[in-house]
BALOBA-1460 file (C-alpha; in Angstrom, 3 decimals):
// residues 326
<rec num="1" residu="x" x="-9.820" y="31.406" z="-16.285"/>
<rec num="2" residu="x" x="-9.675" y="30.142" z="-12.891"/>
<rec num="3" residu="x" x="-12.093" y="28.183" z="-13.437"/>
<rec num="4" residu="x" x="-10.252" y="26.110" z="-16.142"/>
<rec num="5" residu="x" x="-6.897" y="26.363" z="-14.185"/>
<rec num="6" residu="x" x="-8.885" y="24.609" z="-11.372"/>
<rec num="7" residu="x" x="-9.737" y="21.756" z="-13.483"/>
<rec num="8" residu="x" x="-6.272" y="21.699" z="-15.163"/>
<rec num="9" residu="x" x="-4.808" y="21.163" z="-11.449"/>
<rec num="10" residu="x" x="-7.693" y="18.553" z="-10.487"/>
<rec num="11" residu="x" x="-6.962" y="16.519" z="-13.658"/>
<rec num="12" residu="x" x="-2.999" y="16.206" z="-12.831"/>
<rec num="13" residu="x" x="-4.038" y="14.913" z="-9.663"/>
<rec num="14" residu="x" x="-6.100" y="12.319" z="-10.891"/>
<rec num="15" residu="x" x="-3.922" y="11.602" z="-12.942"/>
<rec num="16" residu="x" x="-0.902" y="11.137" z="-10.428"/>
<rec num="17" residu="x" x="-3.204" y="9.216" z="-7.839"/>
<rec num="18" residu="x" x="-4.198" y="6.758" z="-10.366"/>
<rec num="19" residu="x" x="-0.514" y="6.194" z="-10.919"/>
<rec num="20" residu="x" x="0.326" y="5.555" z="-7.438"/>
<rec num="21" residu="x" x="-2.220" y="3.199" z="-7.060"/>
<rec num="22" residu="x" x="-1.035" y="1.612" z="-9.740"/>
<rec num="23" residu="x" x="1.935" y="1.407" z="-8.667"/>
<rec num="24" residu="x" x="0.959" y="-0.087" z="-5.024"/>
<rec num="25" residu="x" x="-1.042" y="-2.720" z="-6.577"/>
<rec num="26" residu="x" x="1.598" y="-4.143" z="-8.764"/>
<rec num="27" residu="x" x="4.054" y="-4.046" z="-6.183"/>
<rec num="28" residu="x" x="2.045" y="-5.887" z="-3.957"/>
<rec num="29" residu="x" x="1.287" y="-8.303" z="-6.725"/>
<rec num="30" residu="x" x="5.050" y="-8.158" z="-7.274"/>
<rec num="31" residu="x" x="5.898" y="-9.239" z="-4.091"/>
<rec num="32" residu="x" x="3.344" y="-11.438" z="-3.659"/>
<rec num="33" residu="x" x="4.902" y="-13.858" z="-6.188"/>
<rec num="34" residu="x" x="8.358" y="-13.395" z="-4.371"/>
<rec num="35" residu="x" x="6.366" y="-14.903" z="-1.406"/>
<rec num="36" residu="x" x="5.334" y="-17.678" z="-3.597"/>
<rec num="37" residu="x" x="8.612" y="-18.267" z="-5.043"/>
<rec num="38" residu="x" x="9.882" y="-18.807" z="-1.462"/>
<rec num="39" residu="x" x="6.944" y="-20.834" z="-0.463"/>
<rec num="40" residu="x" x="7.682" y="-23.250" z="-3.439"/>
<rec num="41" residu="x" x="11.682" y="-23.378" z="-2.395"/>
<rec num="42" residu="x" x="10.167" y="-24.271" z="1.014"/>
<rec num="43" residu="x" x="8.200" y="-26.942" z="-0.601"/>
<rec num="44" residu="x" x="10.795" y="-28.537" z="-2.657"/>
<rec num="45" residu="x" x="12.873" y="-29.263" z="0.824"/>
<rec num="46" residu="x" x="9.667" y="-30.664" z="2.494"/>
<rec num="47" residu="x" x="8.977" y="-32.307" z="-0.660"/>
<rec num="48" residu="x" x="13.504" y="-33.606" z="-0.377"/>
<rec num="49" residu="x" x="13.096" y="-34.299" z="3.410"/>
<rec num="50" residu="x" x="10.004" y="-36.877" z="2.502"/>
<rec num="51" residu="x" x="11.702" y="-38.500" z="-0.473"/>
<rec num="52" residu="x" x="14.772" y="-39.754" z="1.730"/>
<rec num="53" residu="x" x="12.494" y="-40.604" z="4.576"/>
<rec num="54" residu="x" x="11.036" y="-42.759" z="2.091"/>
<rec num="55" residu="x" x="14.149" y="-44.087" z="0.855"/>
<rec num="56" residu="x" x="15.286" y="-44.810" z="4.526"/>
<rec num="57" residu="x" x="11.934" y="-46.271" z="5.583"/>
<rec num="58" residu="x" x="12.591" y="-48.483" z="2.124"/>
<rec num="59" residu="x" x="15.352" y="-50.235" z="3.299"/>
<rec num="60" residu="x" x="14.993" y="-50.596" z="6.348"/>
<rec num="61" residu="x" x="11.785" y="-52.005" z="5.555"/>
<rec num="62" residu="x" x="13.976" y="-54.710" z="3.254"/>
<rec num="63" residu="x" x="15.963" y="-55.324" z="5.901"/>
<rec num="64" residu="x" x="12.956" y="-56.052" z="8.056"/>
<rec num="65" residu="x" x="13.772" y="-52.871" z="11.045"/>
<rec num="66" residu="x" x="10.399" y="-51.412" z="10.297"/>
<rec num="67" residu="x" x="6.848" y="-52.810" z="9.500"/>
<rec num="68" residu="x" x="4.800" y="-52.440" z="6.269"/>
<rec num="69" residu="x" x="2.894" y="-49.904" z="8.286"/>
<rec num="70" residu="x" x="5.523" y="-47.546" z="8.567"/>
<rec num="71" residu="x" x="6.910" y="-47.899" z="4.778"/>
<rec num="72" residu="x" x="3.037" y="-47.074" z="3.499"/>
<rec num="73" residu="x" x="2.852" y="-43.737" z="5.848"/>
<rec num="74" residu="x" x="6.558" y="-42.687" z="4.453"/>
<rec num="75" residu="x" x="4.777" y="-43.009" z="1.048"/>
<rec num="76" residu="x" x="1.768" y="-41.388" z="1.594"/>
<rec num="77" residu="x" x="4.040" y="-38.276" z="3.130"/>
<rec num="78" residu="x" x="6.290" y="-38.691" z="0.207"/>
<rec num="79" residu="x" x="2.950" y="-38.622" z="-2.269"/>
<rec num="80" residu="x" x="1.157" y="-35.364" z="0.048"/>
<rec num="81" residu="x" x="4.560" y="-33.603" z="-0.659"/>
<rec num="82" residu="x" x="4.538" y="-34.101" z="-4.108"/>
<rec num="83" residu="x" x="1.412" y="-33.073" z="-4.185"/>
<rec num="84" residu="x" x="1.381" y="-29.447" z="-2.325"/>
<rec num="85" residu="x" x="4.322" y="-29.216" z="-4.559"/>
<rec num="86" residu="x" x="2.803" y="-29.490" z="-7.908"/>
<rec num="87" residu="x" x="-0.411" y="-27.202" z="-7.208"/>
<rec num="88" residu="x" x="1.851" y="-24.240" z="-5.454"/>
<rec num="89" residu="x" x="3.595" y="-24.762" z="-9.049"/>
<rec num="90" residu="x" x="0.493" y="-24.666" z="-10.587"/>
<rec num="91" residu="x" x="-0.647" y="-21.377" z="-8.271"/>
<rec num="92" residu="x" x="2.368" y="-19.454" z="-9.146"/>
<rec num="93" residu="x" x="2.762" y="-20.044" z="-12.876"/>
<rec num="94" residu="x" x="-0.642" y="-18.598" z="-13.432"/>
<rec num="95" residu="x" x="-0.429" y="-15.915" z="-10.945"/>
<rec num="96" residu="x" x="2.779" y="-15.009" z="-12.485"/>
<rec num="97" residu="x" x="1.122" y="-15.572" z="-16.128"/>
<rec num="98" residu="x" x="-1.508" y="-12.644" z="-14.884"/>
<rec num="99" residu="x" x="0.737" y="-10.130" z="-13.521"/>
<rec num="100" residu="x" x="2.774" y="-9.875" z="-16.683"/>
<rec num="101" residu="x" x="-0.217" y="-9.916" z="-18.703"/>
<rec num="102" residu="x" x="-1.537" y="-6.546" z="-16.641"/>
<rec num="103" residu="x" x="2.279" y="-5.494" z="-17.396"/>
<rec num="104" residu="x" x="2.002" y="-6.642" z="-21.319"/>
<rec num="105" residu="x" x="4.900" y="-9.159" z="-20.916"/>
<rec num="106" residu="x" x="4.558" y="-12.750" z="-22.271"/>
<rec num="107" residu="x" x="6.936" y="-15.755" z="-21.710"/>
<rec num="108" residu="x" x="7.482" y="-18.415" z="-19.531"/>
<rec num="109" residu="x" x="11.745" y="-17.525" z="-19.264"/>
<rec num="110" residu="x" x="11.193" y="-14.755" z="-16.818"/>
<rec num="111" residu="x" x="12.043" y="-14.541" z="-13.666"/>
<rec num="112" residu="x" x="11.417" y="-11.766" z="-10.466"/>
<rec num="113" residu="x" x="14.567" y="-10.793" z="-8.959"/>
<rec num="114" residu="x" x="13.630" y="-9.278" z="-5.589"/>
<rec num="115" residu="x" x="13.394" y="-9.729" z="-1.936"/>
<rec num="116" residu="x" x="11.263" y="-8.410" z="1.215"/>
<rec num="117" residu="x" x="12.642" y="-6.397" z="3.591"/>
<rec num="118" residu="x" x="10.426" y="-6.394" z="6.697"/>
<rec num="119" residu="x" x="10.998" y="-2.988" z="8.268"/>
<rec num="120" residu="x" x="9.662" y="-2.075" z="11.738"/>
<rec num="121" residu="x" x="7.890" y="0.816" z="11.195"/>
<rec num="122" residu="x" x="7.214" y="3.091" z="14.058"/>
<rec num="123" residu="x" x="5.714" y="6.335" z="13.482"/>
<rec num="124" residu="x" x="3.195" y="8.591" z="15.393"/>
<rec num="125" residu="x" x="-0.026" y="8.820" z="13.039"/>
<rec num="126" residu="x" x="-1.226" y="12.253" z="14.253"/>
<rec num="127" residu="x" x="2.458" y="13.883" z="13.227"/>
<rec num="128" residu="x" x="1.659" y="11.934" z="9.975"/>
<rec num="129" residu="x" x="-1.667" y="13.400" z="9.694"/>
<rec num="130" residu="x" x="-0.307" y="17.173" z="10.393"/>
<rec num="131" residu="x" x="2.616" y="16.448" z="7.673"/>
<rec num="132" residu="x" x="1.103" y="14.334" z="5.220"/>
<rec num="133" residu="x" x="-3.278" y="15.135" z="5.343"/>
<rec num="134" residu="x" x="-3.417" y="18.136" z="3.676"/>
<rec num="135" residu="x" x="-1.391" y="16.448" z="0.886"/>
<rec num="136" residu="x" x="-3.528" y="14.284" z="0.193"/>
<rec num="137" residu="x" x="-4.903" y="13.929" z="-3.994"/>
<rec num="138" residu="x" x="-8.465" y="13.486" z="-2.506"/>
<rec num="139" residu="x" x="-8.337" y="16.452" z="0.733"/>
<rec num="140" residu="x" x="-6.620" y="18.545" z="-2.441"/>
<rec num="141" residu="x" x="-9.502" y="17.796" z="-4.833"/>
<rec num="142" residu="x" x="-12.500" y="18.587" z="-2.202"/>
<rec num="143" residu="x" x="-10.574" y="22.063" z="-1.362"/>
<rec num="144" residu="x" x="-10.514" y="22.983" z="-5.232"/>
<rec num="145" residu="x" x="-14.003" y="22.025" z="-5.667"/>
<rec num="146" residu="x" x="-15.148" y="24.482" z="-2.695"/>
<rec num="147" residu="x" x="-12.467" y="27.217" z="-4.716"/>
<rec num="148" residu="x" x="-14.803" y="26.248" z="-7.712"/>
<rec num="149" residu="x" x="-18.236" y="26.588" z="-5.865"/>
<rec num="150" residu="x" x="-17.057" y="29.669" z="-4.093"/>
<rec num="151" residu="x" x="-16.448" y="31.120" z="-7.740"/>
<rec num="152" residu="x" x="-19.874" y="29.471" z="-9.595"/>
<rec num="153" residu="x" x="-21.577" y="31.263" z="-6.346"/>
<rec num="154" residu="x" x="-19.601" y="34.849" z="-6.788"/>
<rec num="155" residu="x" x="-20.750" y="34.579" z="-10.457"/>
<rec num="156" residu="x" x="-24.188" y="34.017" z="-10.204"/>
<rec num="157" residu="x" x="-24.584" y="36.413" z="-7.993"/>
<rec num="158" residu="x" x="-22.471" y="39.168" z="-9.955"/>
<rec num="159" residu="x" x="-25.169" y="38.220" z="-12.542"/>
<rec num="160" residu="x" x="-28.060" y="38.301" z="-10.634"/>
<rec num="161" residu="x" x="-27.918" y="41.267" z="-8.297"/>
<rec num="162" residu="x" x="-25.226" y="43.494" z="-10.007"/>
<rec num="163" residu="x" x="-27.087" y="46.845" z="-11.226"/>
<rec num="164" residu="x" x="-26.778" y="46.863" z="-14.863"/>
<rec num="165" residu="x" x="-25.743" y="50.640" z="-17.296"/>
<rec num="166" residu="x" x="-27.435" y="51.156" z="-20.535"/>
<rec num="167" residu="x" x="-25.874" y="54.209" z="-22.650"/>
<rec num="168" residu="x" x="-27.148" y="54.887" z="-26.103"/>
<rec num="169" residu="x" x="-26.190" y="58.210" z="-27.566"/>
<rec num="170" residu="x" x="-28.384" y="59.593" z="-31.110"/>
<rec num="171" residu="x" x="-26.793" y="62.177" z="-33.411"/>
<rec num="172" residu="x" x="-28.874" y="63.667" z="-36.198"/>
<rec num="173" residu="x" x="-28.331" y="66.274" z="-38.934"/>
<rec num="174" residu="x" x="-30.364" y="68.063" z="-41.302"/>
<rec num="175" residu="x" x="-29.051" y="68.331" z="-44.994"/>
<rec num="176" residu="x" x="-30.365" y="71.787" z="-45.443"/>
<rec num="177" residu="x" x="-28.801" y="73.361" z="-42.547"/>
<rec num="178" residu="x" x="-25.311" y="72.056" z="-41.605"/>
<rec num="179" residu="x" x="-25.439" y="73.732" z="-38.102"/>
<rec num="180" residu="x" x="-29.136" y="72.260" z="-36.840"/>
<rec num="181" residu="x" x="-27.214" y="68.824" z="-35.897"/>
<rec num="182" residu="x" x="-28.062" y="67.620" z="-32.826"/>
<rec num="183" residu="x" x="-26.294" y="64.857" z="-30.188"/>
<rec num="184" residu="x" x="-28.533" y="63.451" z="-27.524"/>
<rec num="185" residu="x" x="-26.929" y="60.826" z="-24.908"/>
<rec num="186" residu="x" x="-28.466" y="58.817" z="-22.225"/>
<rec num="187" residu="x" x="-27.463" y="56.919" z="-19.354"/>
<rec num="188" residu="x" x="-30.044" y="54.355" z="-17.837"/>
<rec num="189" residu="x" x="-29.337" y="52.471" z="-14.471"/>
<rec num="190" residu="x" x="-30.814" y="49.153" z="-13.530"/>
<rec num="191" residu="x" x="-31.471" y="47.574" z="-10.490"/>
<rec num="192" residu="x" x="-32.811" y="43.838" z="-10.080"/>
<rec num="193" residu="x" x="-35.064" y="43.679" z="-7.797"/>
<rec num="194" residu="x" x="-36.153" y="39.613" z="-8.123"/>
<rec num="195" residu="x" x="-32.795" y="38.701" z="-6.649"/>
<rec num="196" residu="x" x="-33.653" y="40.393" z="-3.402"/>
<rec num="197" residu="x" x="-37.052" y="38.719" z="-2.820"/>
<rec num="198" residu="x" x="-37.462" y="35.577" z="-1.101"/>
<rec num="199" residu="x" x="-38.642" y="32.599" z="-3.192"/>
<rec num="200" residu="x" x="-38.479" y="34.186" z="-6.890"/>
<rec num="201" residu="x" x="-36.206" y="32.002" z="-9.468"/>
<rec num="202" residu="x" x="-32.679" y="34.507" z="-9.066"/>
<rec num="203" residu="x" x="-33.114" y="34.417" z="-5.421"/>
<rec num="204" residu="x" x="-32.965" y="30.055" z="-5.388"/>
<rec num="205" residu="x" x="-30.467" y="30.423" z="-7.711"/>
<rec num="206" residu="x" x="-27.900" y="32.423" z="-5.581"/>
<rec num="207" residu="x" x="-29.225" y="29.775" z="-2.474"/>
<rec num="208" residu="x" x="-28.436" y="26.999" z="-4.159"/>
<rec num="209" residu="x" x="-24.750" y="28.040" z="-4.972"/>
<rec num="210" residu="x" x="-24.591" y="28.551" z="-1.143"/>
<rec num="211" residu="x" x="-26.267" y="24.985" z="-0.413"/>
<rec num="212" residu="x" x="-23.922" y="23.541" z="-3.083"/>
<rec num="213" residu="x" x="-20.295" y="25.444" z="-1.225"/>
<rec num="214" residu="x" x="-21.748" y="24.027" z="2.322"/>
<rec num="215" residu="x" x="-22.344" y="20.585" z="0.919"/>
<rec num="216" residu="x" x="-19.149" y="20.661" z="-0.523"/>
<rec num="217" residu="x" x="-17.465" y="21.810" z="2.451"/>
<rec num="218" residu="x" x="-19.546" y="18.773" z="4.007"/>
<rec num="219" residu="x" x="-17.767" y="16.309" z="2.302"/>
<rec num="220" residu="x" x="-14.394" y="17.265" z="2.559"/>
<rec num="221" residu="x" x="-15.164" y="17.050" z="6.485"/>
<rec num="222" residu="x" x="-16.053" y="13.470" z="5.497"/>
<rec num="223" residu="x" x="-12.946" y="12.667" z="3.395"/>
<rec num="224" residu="x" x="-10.746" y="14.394" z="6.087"/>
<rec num="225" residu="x" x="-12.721" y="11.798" z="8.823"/>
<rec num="226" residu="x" x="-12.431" y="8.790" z="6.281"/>
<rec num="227" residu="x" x="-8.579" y="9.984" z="5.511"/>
<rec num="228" residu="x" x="-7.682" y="10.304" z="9.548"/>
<rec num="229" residu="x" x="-9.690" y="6.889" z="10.430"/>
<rec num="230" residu="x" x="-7.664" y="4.612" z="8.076"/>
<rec num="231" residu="x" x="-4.289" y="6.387" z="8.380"/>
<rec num="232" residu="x" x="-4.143" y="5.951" z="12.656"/>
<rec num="233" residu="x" x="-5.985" y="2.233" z="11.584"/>
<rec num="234" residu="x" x="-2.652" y="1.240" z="9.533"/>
<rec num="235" residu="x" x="-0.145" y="2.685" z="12.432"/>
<rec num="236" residu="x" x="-1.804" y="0.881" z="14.976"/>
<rec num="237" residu="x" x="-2.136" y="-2.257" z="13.097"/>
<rec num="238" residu="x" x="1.645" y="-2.066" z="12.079"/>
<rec num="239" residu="x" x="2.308" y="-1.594" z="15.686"/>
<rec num="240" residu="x" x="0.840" y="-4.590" z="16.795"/>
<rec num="241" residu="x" x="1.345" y="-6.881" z="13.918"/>
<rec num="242" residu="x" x="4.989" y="-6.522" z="14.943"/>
<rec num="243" residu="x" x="4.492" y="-8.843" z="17.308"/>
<rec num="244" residu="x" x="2.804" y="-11.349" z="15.324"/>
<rec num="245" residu="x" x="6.115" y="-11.307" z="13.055"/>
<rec num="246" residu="x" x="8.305" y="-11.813" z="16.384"/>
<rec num="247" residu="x" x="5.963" y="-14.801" z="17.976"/>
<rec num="248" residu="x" x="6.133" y="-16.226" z="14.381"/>
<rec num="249" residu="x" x="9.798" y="-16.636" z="14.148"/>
<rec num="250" residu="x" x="10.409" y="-17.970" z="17.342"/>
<rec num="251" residu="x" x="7.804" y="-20.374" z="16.674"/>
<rec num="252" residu="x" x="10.204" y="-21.243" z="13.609"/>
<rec num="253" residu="x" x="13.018" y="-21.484" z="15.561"/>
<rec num="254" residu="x" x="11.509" y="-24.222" z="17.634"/>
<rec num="255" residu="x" x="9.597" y="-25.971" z="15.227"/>
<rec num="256" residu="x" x="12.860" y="-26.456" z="13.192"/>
<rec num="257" residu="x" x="14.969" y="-27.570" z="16.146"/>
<rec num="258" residu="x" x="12.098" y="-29.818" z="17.491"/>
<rec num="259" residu="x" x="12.437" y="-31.547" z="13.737"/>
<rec num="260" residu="x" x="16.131" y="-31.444" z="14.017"/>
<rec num="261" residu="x" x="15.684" y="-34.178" z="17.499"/>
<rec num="262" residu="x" x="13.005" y="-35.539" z="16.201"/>
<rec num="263" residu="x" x="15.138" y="-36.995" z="12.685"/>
<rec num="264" residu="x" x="17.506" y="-37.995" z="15.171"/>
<rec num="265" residu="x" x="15.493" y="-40.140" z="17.249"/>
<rec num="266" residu="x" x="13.912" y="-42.079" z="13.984"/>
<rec num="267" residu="x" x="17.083" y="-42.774" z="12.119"/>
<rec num="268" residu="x" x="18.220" y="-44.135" z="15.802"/>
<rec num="269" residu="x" x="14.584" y="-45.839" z="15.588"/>
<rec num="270" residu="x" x="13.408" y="-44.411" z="19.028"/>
<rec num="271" residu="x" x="10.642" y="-41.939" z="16.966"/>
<rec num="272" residu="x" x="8.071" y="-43.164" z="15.132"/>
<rec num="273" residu="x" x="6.940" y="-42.205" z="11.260"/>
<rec num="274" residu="x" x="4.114" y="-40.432" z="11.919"/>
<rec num="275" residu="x" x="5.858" y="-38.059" z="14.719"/>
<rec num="276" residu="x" x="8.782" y="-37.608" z="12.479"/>
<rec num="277" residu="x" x="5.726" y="-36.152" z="9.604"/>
<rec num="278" residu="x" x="4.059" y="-34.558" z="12.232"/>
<rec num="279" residu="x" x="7.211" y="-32.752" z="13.204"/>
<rec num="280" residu="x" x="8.119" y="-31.605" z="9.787"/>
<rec num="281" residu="x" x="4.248" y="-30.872" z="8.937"/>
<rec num="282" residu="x" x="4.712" y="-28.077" z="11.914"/>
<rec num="283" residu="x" x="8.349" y="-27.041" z="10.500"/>
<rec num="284" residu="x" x="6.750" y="-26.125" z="7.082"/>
<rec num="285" residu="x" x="3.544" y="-24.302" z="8.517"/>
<rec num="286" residu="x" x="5.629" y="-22.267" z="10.718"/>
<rec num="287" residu="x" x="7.618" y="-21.136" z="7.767"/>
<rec num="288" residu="x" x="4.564" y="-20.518" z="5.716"/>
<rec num="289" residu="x" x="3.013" y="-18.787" z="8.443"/>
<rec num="290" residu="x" x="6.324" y="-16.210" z="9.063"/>
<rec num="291" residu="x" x="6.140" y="-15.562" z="5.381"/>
<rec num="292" residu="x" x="2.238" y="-14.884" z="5.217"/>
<rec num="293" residu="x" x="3.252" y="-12.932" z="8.441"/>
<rec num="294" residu="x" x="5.600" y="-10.623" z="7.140"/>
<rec num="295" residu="x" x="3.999" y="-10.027" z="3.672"/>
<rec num="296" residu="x" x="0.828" y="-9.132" z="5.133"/>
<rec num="297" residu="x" x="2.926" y="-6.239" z="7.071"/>
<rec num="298" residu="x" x="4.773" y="-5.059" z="3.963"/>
<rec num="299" residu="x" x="1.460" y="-4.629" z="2.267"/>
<rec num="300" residu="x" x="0.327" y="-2.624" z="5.314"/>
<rec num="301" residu="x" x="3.430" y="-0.539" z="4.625"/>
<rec num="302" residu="x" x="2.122" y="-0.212" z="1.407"/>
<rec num="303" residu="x" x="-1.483" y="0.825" z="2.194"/>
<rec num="304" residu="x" x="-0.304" y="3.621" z="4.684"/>
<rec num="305" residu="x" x="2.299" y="4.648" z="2.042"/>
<rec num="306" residu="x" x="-0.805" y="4.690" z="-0.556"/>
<rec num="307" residu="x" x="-3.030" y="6.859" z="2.396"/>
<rec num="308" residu="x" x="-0.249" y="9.083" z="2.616"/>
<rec num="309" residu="x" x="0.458" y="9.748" z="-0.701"/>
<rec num="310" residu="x" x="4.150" y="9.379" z="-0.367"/>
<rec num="311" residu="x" x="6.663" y="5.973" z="-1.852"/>
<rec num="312" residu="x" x="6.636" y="3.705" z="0.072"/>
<rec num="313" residu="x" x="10.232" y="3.302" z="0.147"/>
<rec num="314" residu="x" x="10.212" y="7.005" z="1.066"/>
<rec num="315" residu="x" x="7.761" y="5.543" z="4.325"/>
<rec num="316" residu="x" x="10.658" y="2.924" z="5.396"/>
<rec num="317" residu="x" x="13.341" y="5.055" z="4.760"/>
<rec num="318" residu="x" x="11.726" y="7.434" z="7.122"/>
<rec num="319" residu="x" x="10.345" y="5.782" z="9.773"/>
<rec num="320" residu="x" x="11.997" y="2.170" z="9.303"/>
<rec num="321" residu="x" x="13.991" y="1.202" z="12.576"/>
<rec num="322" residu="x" x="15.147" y="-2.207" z="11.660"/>
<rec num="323" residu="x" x="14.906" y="-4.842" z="8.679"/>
<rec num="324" residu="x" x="14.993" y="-8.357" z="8.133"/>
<rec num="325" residu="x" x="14.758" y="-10.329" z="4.859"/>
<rec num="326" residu="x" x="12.380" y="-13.191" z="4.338"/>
C-alpha cells in the first residue's frame, strides 16, 4: 500500500512539473514575440526616418543642393530599410504562426496583448536554496524513490530471513467406537539458513536492495549538486546582467540624441548622408540591443523561477526591487 501511494505521489509530480515547464516555455515564446512586435514598431520608424531622408535628399537633389551621390545612398538606406522591414515581418508571422499552432489556435486576426516588465531581481541564492531545494519535483522524486528502495529492501529481507510456522492439526475417529477419536497437532519452526551465508542467491538478493538504496541515495546527492549549481548560476547571472541592461540604455540615450544633432546638421547641410545613416544605423542597434538585453533577463527570471519550482510572477513579486517596461 505504500508502495502504490508512493507512486500515486510521484505521478502528481510529474505531472505538475511537466506543467510548469510548459508553462515557462510558452511564456518565453510568448514574450518573445512581444519583443518582436516591438522590434518591428522600431523598424517601421527606421524604415519612416529613411523614406523622408529620401524625399529630402530628392529635392534637394532637383534643386541641385546635393549631388547624385548623395540621392543614390538616401535610396539605398531607404531600400536596406525596407528590407529589414519585410523579413522581421516575415520572422514574426511565422514565429507567431508556430506558437499558436503548439496552443491549437489558427488565424492571422490575432494579436498578443502584453508587455515586459524588467524587474531587478536581487535575492540571496543560498536562502533560496534553504526555502525552495527541498521543494523541488526532482529532490522530491529521488527522496520517494529511496522511501521505495528502503521498503523493496525491508521486504526482501522479511522474506528471506524471517523464520517461517507450519501448524497442521489431524483428527481421526473410528466408526465402531465413538470415544477412540483422536486430535493430534503440530507446530514446526523454520529457520533459513541461505540468507545468512555469504555468496548464496538470498544473501545477493538482500545486498543488492542495499546497493540499489545507496545508489539511489547517490543520485539524489547528484540532483541536489546539479539543483544548487544552476540555481546560485541564475542569481549571479541576474546580478550582473543588471548592468548590461543599465550600460544598454544609456547607450540609447546617446545614440538617440547623437541622431537628434546629427538630422540637424544635414537638413542645415553641414552633415553628410552617410553620417546621418550611420547615426541612425547606431540609434536602431542600440534599441535592438536594450530589447535583446532585457528579454534575455526576463527569461533568466524565468529559468530560476522554473529551478525553483515557484511562478515566476510569485519570483518578482518577491524579490523584484524595481521595474521598467520595454
Amino acid at each position: 500500500m505504500q508502495n502504490i501511494k508512493l507512486a500515486h505521489q510521484g505521478n502528481i509530480l510529474k505531472y505538475g512539473d511537466a506543467r510548469n515547464q510548459l508553462s515557462i516555455q510558452i511564456t518565453k515564446l510568448f514574450f518573445s514575440l512581444v519583443a518582436e512586435k516591438n522590434n518591428l514598431l522600431l523598424l517601421e520608424e527606421i524604415f519612416n526616418l529613411a523614406q523622408r531622408q529620401y524625399t529630402r535628399s530628392e529635392v534637394s537633389f532637383r534643386n541641385g543642393l546635393v549631388g547624385e551621390l548623395s540621392l543614390i545612398q538616401s535610396r539605398l538606406a531607404l531600400e536596406n530599410a525596407r528590407y529589414n522591414l519585410s523579413a522581421a515581418k516575415t520572422t514574426h508571422k511565422n514565429n507567431m504562426s508556430d506558437f499558436l499552432a503548439m496552443l491549437g489556435l489558427s488565424g492571422d486576426d490575432i494579436i498578443l496583448l502584453g508587455e515586459v516588465k524588467i524587474v531587478k531581481i536581487e535575492a540571496d541564492a543560498e536562502s533560496l536554496l534553504n526555502e525552495y531545494l527541498p521543494k523541488r519535483p526532482d529532490i522530491i522524486r529521488a527522496n520517494q524513490e529511496i522511501e521505495r528502495l528502503s521498503l523493496a529492501r525491508k521486504q526482501t529481507t522479511l522474506q528471506a530471513k524471517a523464520p517461517s510456522i507450519n501448524l497442521s492439526v489431524e483428527w481421526s475417529s473410528s466408526k465402531f467406537d465413538p470415544f477412540s477419536d483422536t486430535l493430534s497437532a503440530t507446530a514446526r519452526l523454520s529457520i533459513p539458513i541461505d540468507p545468512f551465508i555469504p555468496g548464496t542467491s538470498k544473501d545477493q538478493a538482500v545486498s543488492r536492495a542495499s546497493d540499489s538504496i545507496e545508489k539511489a541515495k547517490l543520485d539524489l546527492a547528484s540532483v541536489e549538486n546539479s539543483a544548487k549549481t544552476q540555481i546560485r548560476s541564475l542569481c549571479s547571472l541576474l546580478r550582473n546582467s543588471w548592468d548590461s541592461i543599465l550600460i544598454a540604455r544609456q547607450s540609447l540615450t546617446a545614440s538617440q540624441r547623437s541622431y537628434q544633432l546629427t538630422e540637424q546638421g544635414f537638413n542645415n547641410g553641414t552633415v553628410e548622408s552617410l553620417t546621418l545613416q550611420d547615426s541612425r544605423n547606431n540609434m536602431a542597434n542600440a534599441r535592438q540591443r536594450l530589447l535583446q538585453t532585457e528579454l534575455l533577463y526576463f527569461n533568466m527570471i524565468l529559468d530560476l523561477s522554473s529551478a525553483l519550482n515557484i511562478d515566476w510572477k510569485n519570483l518578482i513579486q518577491s524579490f523584484g526591487v524595481s521595474s521598467e517596461k520595454i
